[in-house]
N, C-alpha and C positions, 0 to 999 in steps of 0.2 A: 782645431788642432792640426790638420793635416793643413794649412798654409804656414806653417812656421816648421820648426822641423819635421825630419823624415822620420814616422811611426814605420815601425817594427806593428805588423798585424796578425792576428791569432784567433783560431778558432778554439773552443774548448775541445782537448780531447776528451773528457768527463766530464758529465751536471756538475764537479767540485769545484774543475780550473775556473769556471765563469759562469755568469747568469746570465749573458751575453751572447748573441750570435758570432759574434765578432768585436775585440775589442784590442785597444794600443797598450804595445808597450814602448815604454820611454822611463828609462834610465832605471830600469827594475821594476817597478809599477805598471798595475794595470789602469787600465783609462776605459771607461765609457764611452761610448760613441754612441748619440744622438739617433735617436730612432730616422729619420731621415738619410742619416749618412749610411746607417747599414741597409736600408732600402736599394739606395743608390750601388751603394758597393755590391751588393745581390743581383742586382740588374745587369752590372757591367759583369761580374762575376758571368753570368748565363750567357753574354755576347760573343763570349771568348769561341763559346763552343759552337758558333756559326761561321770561324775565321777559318781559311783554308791551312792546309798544313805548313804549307809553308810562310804564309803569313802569321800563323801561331808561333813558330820558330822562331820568327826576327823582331815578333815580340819578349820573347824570354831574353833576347840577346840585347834587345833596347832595355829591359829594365836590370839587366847586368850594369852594363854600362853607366846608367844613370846610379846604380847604386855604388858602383867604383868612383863618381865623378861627386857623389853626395850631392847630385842635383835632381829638382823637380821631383817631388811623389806623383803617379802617373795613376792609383787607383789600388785598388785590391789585390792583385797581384806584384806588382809593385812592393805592398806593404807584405805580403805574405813569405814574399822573397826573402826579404833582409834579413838579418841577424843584426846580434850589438855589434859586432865589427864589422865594416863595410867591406865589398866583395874587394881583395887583391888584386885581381886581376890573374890570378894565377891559379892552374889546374894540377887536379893529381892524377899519378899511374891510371892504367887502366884496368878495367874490370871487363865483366863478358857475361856481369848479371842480368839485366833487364830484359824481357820477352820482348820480344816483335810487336804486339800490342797491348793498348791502354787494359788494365784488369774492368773494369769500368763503364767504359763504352766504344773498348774494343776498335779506337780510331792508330792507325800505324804508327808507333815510336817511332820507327826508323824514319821514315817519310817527317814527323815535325821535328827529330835530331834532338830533341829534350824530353826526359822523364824523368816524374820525382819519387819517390820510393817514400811513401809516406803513411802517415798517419790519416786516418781520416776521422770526418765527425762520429763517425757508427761505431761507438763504443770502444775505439783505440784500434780498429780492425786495419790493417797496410795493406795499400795496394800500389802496383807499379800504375801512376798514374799520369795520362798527358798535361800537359799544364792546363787545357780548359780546367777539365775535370777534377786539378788538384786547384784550382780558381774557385770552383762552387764545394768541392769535399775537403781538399784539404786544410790541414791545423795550420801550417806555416814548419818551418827549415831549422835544423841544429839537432843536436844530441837528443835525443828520445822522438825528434818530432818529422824528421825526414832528410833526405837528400836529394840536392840535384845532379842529374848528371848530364852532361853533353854527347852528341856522339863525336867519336875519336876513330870513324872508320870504318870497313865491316861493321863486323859485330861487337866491336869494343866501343866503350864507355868510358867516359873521365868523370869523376865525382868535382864539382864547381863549389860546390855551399853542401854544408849542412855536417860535415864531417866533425 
């Protein structure tokens, strides 16, 4: 399924959403994913959190990219990113919410320049989290399920997806 179109990926926020660790959506529906595949995606999922900060950064900004350009699924974050519309290309005003660091494992936001404000696996519990960290905990992006933000400066923030 992930060599033809680009899945939309989802973790449950409750035992309800899924019986899946992880599973596709595509065009309203959920999809099963192959006990293999969510191995795989679990593994890279864990990799994230061994990248430096700033190579974590210009990863969230490559899978922007690729998802404004509708090319190439690059993996679990990748898929966690997207929404049904592909990113625009375009940021909003700024905000001045997000702490200093990941709730998490406490790695610098500022320092990776991206944090997602989300949902995680633990009973629907939000944490402001770096993208490793929203790679292995987090649900995925949009209305009840999280936001990305960019940094925009200091201490301000631009909301990218999920709004």
């Amino acid at each position: 399924m992930l060599d033809g179109e680009m899945p939309i990926l989802r973790r449950p926020r409750l035992p309800s959403d899924a019986s899946e660790p992880i599973y596709a959506l595509l065009d309203g529906r959920k999809f099963a994913l192959g006990t293999d595949l969510v191995v795989a995606l679990q593994a890279m999922a864990r990799e994230f959190a061994n990248l430096s900060d700033r190579t974590l950064g210009s990863v969230v900004t490559e899978c922007l990219e690729r998802d404004r350009l509708g090319s190439g699924h690059r993996g679990v974050l990748d898929g966690l990113l997207r929404q049904a519309e592909p990113w625009d290309g375009s940021n909003h005003p700024t905000t001045e919410g997000p702490p200093d660091s990941c709730d998490l494992c406490g790695r610098s936001l500022l320092a990776v320049g991206w944090v997602i404000d989300g949902c995680t696996t633990t009973n629907m519990l939000w944490s402001w989290m770096c993208p490793a960290c929203f790679a292995i905990h987090g649900c995925g992006l949009g209305n009840g399920w999280g936001q990305l933000y960019g940094r925009a400066g200091g201490s301000a923030w631009r909301v990218y997806k999920g709004q």
